[in-house]
VOMAR-864868 format. One record per atom (N, C-alpha, C, O): x, y, z; residue in three letters; atom name. Coordinates in steps of 0.1 Angstrom, whole numbers. Atoms other than C-alpha are relative to their C-alpha. Layout:
# residues N
ATOM     xx     yy     zz  res  atom
ATOM      X      Y      Z  ALA    CA
...
END
This chain:
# residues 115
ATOM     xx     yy     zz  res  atom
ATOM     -5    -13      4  UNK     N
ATOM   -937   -626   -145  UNK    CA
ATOM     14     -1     -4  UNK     C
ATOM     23     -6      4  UNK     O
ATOM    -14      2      6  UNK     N
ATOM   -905   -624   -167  UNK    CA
ATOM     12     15      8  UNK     C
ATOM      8     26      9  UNK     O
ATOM     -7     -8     -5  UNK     N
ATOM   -877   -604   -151  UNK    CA
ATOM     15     -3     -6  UNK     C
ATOM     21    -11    -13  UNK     O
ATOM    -20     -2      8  UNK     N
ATOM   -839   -597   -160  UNK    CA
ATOM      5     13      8  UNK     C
ATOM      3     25      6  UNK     O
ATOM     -7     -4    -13  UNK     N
ATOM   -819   -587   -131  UNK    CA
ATOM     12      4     -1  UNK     C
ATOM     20     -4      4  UNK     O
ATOM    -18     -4      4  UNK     N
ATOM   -783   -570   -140  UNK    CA
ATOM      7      0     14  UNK     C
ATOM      0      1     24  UNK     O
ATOM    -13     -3    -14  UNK     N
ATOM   -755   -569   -112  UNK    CA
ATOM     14      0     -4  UNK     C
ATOM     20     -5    -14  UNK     O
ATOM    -12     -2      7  UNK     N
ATOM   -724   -561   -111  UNK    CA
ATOM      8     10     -2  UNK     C
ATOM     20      8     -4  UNK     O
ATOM     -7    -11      8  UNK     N
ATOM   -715   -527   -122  UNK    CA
ATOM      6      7     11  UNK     C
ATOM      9      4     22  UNK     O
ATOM    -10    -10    -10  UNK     N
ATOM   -699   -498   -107  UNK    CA
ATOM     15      9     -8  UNK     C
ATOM     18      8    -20  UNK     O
ATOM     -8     -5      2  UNK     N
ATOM   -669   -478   -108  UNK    CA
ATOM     11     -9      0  UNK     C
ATOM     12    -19      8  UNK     O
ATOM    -15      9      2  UNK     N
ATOM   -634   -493   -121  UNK    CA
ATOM     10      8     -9  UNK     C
ATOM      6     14    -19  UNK     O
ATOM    -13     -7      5  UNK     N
ATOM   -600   -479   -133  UNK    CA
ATOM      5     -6    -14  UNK     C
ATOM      8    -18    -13  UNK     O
ATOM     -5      4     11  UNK     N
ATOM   -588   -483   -167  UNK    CA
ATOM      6    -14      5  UNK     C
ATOM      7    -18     17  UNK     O
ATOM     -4     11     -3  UNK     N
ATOM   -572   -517   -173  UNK    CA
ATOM     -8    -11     13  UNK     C
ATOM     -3    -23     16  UNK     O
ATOM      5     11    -10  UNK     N
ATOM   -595   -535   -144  UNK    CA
ATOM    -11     -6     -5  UNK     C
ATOM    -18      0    -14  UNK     O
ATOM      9      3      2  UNK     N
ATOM   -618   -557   -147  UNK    CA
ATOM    -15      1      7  UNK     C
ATOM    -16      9     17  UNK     O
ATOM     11      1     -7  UNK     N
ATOM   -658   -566   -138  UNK    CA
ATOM     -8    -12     -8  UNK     C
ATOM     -7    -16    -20  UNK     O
ATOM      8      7      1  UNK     N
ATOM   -681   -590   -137  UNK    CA
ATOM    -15      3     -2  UNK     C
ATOM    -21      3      9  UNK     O
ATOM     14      1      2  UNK     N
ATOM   -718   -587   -149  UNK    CA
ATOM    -10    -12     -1  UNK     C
ATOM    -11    -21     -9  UNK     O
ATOM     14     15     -3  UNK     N
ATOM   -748   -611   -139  UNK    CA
ATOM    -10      6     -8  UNK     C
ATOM     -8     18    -12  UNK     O
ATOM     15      1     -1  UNK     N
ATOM   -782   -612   -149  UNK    CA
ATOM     -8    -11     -1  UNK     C
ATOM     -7    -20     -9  UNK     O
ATOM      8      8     -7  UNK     N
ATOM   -805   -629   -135  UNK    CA
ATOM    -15     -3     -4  UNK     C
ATOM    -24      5     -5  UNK     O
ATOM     13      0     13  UNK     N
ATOM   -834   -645   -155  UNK    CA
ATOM    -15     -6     12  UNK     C
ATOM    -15    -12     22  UNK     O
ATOM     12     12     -9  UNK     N
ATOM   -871   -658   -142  UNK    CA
ATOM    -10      6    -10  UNK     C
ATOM     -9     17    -15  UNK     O
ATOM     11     -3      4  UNK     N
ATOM   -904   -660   -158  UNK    CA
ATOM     -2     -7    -15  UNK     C
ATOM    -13     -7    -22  UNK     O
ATOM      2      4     14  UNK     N
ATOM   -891   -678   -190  UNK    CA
ATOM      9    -15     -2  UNK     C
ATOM     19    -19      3  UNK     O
ATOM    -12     13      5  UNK     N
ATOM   -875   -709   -204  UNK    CA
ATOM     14      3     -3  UNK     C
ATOM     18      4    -15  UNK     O
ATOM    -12    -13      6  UNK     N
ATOM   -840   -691   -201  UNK    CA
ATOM      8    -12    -12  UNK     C
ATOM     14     -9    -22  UNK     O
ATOM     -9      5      6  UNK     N
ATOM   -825   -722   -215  UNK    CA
ATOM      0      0    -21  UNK     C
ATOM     10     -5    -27  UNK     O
ATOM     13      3     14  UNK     N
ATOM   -844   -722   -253  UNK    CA
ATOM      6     17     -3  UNK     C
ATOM     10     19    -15  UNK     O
ATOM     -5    -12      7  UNK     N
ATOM   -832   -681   -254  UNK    CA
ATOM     11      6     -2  UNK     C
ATOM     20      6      7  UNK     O
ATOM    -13     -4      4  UNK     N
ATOM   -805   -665   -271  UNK    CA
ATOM      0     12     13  UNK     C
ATOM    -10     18     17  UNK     O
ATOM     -5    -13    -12  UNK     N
ATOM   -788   -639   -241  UNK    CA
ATOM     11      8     -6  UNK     C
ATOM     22      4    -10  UNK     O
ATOM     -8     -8      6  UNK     N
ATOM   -777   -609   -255  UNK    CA
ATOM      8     13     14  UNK     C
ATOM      1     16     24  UNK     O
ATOM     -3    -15     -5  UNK     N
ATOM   -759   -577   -238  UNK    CA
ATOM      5      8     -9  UNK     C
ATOM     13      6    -18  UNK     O
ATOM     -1    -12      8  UNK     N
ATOM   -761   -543   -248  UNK    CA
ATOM      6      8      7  UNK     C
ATOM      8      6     19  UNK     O
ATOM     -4     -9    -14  UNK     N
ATOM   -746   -512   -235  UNK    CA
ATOM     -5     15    -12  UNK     C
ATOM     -6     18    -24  UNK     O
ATOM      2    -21     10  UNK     N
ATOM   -756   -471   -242  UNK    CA
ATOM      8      7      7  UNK     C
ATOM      4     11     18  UNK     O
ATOM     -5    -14     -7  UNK     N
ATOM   -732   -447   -232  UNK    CA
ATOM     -8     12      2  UNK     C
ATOM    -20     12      2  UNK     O
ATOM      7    -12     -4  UNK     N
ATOM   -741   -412   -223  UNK    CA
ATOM      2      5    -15  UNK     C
ATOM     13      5    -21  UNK     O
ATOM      2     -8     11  UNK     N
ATOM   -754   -393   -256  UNK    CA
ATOM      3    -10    -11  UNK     C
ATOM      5     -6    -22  UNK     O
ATOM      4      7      8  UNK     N
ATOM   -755   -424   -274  UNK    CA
ATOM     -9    -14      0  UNK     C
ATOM    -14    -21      9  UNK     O
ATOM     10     12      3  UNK     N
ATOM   -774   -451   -290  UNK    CA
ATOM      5    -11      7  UNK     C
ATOM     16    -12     13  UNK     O
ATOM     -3     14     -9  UNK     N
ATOM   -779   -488   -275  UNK    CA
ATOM     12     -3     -9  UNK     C
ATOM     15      4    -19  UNK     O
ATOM     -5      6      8  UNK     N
ATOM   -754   -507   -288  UNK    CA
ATOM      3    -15      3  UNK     C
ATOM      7    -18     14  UNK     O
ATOM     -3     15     -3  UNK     N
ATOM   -751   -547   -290  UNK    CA
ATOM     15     -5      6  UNK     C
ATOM     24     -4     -3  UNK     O
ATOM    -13      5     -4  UNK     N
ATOM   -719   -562   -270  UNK    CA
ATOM      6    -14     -5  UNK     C
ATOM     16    -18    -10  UNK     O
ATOM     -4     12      6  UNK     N
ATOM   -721   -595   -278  UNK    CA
ATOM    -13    -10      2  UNK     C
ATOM    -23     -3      4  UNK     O
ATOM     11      6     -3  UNK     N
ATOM   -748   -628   -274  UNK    CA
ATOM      7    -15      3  UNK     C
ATOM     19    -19      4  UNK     O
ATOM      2     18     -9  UNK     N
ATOM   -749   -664   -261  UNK    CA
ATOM     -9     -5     -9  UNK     C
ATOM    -17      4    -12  UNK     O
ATOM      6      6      9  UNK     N
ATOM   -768   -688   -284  UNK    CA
ATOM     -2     -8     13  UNK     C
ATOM      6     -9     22  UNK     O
ATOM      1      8     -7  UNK     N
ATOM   -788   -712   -264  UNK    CA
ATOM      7    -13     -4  UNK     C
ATOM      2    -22      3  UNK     O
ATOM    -11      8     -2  UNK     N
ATOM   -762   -737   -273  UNK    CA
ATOM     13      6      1  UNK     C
ATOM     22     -1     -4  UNK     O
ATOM     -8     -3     -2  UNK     N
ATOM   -737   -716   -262  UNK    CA
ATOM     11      9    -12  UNK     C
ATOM     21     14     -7  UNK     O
ATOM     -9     -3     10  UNK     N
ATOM   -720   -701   -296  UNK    CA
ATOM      1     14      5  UNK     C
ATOM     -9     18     12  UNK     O
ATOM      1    -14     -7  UNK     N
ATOM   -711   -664   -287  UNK    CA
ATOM      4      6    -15  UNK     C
ATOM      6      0    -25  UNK     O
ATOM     -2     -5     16  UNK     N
ATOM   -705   -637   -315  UNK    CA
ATOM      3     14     11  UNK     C
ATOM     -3     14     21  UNK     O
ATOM     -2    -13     -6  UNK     N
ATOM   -691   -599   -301  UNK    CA
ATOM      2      9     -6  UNK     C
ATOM      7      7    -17  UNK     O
ATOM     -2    -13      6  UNK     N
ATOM   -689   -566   -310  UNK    CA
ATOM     15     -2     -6  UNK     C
ATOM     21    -13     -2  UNK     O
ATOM    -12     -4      5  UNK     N
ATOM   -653   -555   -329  UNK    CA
ATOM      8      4      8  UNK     C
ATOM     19      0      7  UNK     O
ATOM     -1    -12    -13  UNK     N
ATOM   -647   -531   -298  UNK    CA
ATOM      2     -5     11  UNK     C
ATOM      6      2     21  UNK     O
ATOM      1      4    -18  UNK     N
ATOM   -647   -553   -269  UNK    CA
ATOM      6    -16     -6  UNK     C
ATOM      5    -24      4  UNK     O
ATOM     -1     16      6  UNK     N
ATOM   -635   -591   -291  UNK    CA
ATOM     16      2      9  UNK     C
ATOM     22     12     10  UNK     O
ATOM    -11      1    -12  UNK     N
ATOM   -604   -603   -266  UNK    CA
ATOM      0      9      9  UNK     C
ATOM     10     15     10  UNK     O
ATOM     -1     -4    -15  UNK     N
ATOM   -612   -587   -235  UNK    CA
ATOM    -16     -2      7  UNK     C
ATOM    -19      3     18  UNK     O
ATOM     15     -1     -5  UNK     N
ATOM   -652   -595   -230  UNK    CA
ATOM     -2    -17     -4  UNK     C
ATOM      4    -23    -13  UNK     O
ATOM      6      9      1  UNK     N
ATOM   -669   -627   -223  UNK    CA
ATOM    -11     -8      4  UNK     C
ATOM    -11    -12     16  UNK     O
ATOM     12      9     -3  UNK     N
ATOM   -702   -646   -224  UNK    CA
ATOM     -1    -10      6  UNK     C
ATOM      3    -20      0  UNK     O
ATOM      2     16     -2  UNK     N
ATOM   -710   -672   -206  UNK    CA
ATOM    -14      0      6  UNK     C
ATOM    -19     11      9  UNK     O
ATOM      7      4     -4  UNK     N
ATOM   -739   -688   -194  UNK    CA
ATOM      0    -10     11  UNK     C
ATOM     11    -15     15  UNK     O
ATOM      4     10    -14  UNK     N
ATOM   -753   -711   -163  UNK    CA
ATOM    -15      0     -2  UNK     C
ATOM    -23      6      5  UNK     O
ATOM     13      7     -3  UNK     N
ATOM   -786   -728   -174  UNK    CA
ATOM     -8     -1     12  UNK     C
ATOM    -20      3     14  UNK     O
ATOM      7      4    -12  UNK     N
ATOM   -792   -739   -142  UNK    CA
ATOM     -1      7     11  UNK     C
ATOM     -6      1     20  UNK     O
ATOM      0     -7     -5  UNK     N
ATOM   -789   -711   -123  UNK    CA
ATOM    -10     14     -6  UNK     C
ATOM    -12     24      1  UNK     O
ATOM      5    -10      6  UNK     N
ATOM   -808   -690   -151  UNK    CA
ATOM     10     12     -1  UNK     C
ATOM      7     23      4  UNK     O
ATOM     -7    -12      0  UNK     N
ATOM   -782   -667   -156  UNK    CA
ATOM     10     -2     -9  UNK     C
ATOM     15    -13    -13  UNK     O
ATOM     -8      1     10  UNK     N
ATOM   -760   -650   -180  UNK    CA
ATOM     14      9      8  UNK     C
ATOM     14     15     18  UNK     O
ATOM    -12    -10     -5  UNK     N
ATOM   -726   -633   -174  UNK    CA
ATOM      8      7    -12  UNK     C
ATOM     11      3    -23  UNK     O
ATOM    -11    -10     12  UNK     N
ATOM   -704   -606   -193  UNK    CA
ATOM     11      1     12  UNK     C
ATOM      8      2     24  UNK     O
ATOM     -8      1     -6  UNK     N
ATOM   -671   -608   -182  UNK    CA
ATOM      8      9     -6  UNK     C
ATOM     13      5    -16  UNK     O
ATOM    -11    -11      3  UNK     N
ATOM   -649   -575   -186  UNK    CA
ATOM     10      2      2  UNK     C
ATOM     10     11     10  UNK     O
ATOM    -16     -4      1  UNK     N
ATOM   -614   -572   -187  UNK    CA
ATOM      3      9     -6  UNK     C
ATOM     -5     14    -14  UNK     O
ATOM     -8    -10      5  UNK     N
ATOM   -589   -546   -194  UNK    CA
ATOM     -8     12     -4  UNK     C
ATOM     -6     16    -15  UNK     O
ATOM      5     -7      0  UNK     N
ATOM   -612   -520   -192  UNK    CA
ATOM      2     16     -5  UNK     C
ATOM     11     22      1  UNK     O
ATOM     -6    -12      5  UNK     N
ATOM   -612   -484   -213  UNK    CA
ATOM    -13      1      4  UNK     C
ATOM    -23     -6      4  UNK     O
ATOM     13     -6      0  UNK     N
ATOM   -631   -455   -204  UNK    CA
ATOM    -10     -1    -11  UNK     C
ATOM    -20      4     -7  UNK     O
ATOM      4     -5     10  UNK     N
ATOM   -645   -455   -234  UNK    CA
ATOM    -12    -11     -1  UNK     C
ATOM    -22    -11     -9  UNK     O
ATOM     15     10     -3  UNK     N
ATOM   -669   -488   -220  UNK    CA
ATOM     -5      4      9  UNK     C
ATOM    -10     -3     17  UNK     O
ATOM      9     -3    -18  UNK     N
ATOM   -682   -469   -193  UNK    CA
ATOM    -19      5    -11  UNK     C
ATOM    -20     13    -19  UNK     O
ATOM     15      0      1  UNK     N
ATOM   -721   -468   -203  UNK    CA
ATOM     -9    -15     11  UNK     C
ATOM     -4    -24     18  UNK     O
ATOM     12      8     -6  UNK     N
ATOM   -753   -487   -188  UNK    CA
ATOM     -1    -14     -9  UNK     C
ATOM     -4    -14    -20  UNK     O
ATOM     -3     10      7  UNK     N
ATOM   -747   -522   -197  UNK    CA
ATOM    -22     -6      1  UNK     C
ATOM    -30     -2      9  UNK     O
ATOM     15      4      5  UNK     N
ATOM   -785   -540   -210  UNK    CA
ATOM      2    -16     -1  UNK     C
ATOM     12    -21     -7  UNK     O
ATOM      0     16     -1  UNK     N
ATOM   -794   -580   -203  UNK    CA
ATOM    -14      0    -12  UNK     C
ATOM    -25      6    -13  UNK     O
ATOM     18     -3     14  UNK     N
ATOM   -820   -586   -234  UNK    CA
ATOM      2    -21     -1  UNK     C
ATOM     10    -30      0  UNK     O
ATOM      6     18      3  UNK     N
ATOM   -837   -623   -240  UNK    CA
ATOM     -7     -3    -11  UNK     C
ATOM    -16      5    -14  UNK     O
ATOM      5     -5     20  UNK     N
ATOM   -848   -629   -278  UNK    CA
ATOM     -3    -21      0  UNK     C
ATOM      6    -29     -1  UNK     O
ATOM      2     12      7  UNK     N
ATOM   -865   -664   -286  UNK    CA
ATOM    -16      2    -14  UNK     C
ATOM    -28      2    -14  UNK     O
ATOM     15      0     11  UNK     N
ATOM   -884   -661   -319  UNK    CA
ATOM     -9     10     -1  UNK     C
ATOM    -21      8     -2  UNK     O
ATOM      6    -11      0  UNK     N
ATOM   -892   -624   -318  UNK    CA
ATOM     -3      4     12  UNK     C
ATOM     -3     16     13  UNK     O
ATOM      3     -1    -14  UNK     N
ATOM   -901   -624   -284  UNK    CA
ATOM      9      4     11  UNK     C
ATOM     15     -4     19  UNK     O
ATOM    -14     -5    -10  UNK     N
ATOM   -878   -602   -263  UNK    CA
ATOM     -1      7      8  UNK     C
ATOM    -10     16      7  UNK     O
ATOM     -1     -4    -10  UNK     N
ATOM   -870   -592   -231  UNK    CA
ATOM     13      7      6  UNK     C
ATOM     23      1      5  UNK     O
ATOM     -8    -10     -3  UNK     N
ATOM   -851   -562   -215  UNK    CA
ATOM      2      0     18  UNK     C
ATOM     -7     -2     26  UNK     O
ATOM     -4     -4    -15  UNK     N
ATOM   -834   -557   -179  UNK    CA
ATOM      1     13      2  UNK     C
ATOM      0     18     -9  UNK     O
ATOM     -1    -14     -8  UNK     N
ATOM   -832   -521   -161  UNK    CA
ATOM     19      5     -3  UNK     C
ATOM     23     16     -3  UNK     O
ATOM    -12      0     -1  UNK     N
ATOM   -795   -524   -165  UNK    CA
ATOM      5      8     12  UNK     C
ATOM     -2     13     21  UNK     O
ATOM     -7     -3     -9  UNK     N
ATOM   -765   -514   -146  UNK    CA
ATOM     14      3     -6  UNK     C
ATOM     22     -1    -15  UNK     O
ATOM    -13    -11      6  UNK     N
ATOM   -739   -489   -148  UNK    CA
ATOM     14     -2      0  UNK     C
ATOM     20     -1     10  UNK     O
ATOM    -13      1     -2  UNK     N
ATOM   -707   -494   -156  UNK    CA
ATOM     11     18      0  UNK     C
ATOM      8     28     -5  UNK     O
ATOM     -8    -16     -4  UNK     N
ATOM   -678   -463   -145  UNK    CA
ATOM     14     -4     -7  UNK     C
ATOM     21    -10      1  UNK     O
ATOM    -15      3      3  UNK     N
ATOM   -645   -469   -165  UNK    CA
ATOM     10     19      0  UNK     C
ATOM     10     28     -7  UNK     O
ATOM     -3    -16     -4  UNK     N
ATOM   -625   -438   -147  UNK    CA
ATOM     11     -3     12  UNK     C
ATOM     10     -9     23  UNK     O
ATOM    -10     -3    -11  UNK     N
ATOM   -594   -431   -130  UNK    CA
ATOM     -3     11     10  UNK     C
ATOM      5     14     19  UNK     O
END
């Protein structure tokens, strides 16, 4: 059974950071590209950034020098790494898995950017 496990989120104050997991099983994680998404409130998904299964990353405009991708094969898992934080990233962050049409979604987890 394929799953995608977010962690991580929560409330945080301008300027701080956070760390996001998710946590893969059910698939060959290493073979899929790992993307994250986020939706604010009253808006659309929107893509953050991705992980190439060899590691190449690509990011939104909006978040490029303060957000970072990484991966851990061996652990099945991906990470978004947030710095310097503006309210203005506070939405439901999304772990998605994409090999060759074939894609998979996490429940996500909320991020709070709020003094």
């Amino acid at each position: 059974q394929v799953q995608l496990v977010e962690s991580g989120g929560g409330l945080v104050q301008p300027g701080g950071s956070l760390r996001l997991s998710c946590a893969a099983s059910g698939f060959i994680f290493s073979i899929y590209t790992m993307s994250w998404y986020r939706q604010a409130p009253g808006k659309q998904r929107e893509l953050v950034g991705f992980i190439s299964s060899d590691s190449n990353t690509l990011y939104t405009n909006s978040v490029k020098g303060r957000f970072t991708i990484t991966r851990d094969n061996a652990k099945n898992t991906v990470y978004l790494q947030m710095n310097n934080l503006k309210p203005e990233d506070t939405a439901v962050y999304y772990c998605n898995a994409n090999f060759r049409g074939q894609d998979y979604w996490g429940k996500g987890t909320l991020v709070t950017v709020s003094s």
